[in-house]
N, C-alpha and C positions, 0 to 999 in steps of 0.2 A: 319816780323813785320813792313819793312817798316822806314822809317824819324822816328825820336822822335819824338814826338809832343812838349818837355819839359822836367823839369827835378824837381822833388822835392825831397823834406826831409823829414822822417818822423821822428820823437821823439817816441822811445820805441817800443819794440820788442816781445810787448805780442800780445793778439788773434785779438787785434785792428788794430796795426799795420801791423802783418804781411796780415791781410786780406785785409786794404788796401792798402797795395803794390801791393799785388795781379791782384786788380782792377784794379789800375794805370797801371802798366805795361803789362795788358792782352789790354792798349786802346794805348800803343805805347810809354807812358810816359818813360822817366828814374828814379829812381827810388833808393835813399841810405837811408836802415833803420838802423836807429844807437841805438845801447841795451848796457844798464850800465854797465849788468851783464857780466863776462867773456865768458859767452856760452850763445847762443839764448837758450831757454826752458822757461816749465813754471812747478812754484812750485801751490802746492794744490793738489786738489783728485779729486772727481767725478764732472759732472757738468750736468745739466737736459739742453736738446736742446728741443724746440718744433717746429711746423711744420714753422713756419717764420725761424727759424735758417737756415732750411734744406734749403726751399727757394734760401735763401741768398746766403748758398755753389755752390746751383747749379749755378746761376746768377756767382759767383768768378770761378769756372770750376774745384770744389775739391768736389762736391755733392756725387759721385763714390766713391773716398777715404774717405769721413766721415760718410758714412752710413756702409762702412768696419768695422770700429771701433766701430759702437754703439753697442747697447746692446736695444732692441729694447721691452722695457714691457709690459704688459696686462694691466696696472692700476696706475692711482694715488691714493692712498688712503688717510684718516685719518682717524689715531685712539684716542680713547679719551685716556689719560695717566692714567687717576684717576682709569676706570673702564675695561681698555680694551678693550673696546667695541668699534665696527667701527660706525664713523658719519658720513662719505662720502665714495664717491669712485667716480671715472670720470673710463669709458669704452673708454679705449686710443686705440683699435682695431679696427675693421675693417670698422664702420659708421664712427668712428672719422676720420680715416686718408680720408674715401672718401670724408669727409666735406673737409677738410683741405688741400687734395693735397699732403699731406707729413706725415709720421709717429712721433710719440712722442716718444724721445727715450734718453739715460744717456750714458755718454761718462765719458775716463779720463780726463780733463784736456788738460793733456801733451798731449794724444794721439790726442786731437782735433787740440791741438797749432802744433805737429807736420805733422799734415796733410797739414798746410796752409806754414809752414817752408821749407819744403820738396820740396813745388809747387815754393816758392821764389828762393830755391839754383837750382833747375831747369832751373828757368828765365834769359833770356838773359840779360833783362830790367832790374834787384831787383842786387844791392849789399848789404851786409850784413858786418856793423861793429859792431865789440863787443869795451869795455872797453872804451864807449864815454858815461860819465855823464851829459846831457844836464843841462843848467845851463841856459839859457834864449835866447831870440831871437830878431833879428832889423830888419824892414824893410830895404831895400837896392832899389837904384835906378833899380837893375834888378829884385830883387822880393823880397827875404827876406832869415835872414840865421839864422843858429845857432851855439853858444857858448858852447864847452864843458870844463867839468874839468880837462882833459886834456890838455886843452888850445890849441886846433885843432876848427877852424873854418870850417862849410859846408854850403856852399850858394847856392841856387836854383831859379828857378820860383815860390816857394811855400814852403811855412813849413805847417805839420800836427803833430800839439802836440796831439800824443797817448801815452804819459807818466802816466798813470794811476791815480788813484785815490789822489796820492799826486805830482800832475800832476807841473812840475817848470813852461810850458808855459802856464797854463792857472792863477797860481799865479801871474804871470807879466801881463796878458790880463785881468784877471776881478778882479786887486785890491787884491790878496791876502785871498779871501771870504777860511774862517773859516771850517777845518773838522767838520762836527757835530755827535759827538761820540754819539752812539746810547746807551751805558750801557750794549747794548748784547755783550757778547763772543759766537766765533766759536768753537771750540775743536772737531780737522779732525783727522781722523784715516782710515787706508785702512786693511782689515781684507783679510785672503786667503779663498777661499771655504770653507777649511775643521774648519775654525776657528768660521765661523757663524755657531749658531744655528741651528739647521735642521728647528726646526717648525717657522723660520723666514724667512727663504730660500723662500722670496717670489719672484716672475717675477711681482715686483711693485716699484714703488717710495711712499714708506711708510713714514707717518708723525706720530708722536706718538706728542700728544699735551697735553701739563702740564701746572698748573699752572705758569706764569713768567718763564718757561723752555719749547724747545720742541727736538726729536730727528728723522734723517731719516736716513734711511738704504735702501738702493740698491744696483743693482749687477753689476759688470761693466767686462772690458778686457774679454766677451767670458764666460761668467761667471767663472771665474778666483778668482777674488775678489768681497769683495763689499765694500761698498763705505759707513762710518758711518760716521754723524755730528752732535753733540749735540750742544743747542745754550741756553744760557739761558742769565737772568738779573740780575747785578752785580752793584756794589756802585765801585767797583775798577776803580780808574782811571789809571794805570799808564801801562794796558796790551798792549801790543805789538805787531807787527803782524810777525807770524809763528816762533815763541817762543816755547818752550817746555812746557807743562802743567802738572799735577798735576793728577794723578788716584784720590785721595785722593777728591782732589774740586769738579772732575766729579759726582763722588758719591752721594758729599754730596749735591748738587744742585737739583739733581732727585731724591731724597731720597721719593719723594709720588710717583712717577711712580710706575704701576704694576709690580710686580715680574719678567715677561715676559718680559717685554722689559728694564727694567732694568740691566737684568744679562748680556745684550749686551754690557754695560759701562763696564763690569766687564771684557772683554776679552783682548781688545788694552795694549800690554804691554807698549807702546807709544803716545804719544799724540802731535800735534800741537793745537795751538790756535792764534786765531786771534781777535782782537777788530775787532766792525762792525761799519762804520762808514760813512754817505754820505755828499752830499752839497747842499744847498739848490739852487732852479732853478734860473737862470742866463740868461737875454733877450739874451747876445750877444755871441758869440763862434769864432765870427771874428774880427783878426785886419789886415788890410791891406792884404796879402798876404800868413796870417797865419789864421789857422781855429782848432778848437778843434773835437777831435773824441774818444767817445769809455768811459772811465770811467774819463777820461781829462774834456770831457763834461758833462756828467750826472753822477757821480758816486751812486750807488745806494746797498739797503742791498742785499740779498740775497734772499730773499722771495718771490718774483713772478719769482724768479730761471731766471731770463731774462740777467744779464751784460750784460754775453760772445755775447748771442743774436741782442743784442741792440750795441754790438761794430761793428758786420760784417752785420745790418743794416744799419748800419752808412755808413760802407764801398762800399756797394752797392750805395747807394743814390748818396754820393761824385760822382763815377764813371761816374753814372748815369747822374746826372748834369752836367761834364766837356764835357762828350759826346753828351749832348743835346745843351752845350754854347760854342761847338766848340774849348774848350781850354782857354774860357774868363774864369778866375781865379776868378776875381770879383763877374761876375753875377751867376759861379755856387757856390760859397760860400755861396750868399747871398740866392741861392734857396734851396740848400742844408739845411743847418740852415731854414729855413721856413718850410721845409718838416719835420724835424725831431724833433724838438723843442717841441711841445706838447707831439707829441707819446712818445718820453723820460722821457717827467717828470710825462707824466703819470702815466709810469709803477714807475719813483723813487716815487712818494707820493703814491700810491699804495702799494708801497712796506715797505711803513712806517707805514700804517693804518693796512698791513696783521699781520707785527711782532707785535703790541700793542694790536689789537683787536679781533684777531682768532687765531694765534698758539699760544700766549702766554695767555689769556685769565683764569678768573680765577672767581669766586664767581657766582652770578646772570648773568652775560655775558659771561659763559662760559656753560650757561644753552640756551641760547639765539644762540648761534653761533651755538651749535648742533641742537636743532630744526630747525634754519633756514636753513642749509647744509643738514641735513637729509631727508629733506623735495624738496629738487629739483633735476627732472627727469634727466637723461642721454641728454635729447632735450634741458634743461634749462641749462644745466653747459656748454655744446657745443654752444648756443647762447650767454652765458656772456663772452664767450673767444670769440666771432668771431671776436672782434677790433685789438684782439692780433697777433690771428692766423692765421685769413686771410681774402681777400674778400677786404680789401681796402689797397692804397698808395703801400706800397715797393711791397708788394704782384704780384697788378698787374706788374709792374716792374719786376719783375722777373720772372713770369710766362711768361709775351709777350717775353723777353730774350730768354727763354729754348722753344719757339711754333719753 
């Protein structure tokens, strides 16, 4: 590996973090990621990757290991909830992946966070603390540190707040800006083989879209399990995230869905649920010697299925930057945040128009949303994605990496 080139911190121990650790310490850096929880992991169920993800792995050097893991589908679909009836579908085989470079594929979760953990306890560079509650952070004449609730300080040449979505370092850096609770609930379930329905047993990432509700099911771990999430629209304010849920609510929420896909609510003897909740976009992500990454920066719903995506672009970029400014802190902060800054909030406001105006959709615009899905080619759905999935910014960057 060579001299350190330096030393940082990172705040939080989910798929942000550990991926840019990753980065750091594959460029020589040193490298201490500190996680609240008692044990690095990560809670939730399935999570859709597309070909920028994969990208991303390969550029971090876990692209081997996470394609191990996937679960690799024939299709994105949607289905209308009212009638059954299919309004889309995207052809995620064998044109798509030649467009893209990369295949479109659904993973666990945990089994993605533990591919990039695995690569960390590997690294010479990466330590790993558990039971540090980041509580805020100071610049310092050598770079900057952080404060935890244990009352353990760690100071570096750098901090990177990847403390997620209810992130303490970017509360301190942009003023404290407001969750914006969306009204949806998540309710996650992970079902075994024998427990899904046979005539659902699709090799797709399924949408069933309802009125102010929608639900998706896919297959994950090897097809093992699969992976169900219903999300609908609620007046409750006081939901919580990965709380226990209610069979009883699930029910009565989808109570117009067809028969068929209804009776899949009907299996999970268990449920979590989660409020959905993002932040509106934010010019700055830098103070001094500290930089935001991953759901810290952009936190976003779930609807253009991008987070996890969009945290280990993040982590690429950063990389990317120190290794282009030679270790200047400042200027690859500030180019960092310049490169990412739009793509980010594109996908969150994207992701705020997808939940309002097409899966949850309902009267005379939900007449409108099928006709106009209905109605474009395999050629036309692969060209509205190319900004996503490839062809410019991280893309090249990653690709010129793995030549």
């Amino acid at each position: 590996m060579g001299a350190s080139k330096g030393d940082v911190v990172i705040a939080g121990g989910g798929i942000g973090g550990v991926s840019a650790a990753i980065g750091l310490a594959n460029l020589g850096y040193k490298v201490t990621v500190l996680e609240q929880a008692p044990q690095f992991g990560e809670i939730g169920a399935g999570i859709q990757i597309g070909p920028n993800a994969f990208h991303a792995m390969d550029y971090l050097g876990v692209g081997d290991a996470g394609r191990a893991k996937a679960v690799y589908i024939d299709r994105l679909v949607m289905m209308d909830g009212l009638t059954g009836s299919e309004i889309a579908h995207i052809d995620v085989g064998e044109a798509f992946r030649a467009r893209f470079r990369n295949p479109y594929a659904v993973i666990h979760r945990a089994d993605l966070h533990a591919v990039f953990l695995e690569a960390c306890q590997a690294h010479p560079n990466i330590r790993l603390v558990n039971n540090q509650l980041v509580l805020g952070y100071a610049n310092t004449p050598r770079g900057a540190k952080v404060i935890t609730a244990s009352g353990d300080s760690f100071e570096a040449d750098a901090v990177i707040g990847a403390d997620g979505v209810r992130s303490r370092i970017r509360a301190q850096l942009a003023g404290n800006d407001e969750l914006k609770l969306s009204g949806h609930v998540a309710y996650r379930a992970v079902l075994s083989i024998d427990e899904m329905p046979e005539d659902l047993r699709w090799n797709a990432a399924t949408l069933w879209a309802g009125p102010k509700c929608h639900m998706v099911h896919y297959p994950l771990q090897g097809w093992k399990t699969f992976n169900l999430v219903a999300t609908f629209v609620t007046n409750v304010a006081d939901v919580g995230s990965n709380e226990p849920g209610t069979r009883e609510e699930i029910l009565d929420q989808f109570g117009q869905i067809v028969p068929k896909a209804r009776k899949l609510l009907e299996v999970p003897k268990s449920w979590r649920r989660w409020v959905l909740g993002d932040r509106d976009p934010i010019e700055n992500w830098v103070d001094g010697r500290v930089v935001l990454l991953g759901d810290a920066a952009h936190p976003t719903h779930q609807y253009f299925a991008q987070g996890a995506c969009m945290a280990m672009e993040d982590s690429v970029m950063l990389a990317h930057q120190l290794e282009k400014h030679g270790g200047d802190f400042a200027a690859a902060f500030a180019e960092y945040q310049q490169a990412r800054i739009v793509r980010a909030y594109r996908v969150v406001l994207s992701s705020r128009a997808i939940g309002k105006h097409v899966y949850h959709a309902e009267g005379a615009e939900r007449l409108v949303r099928n006709a106009v899905m209905g109605a474009k080619t395999q050629d036309e759905w692969c060209e509205s994605l190319a900004w996503l999935y490839g062809g410019t910014g991280l893309t090249t960057i990653t690709l010129q990496a793995a030549a």
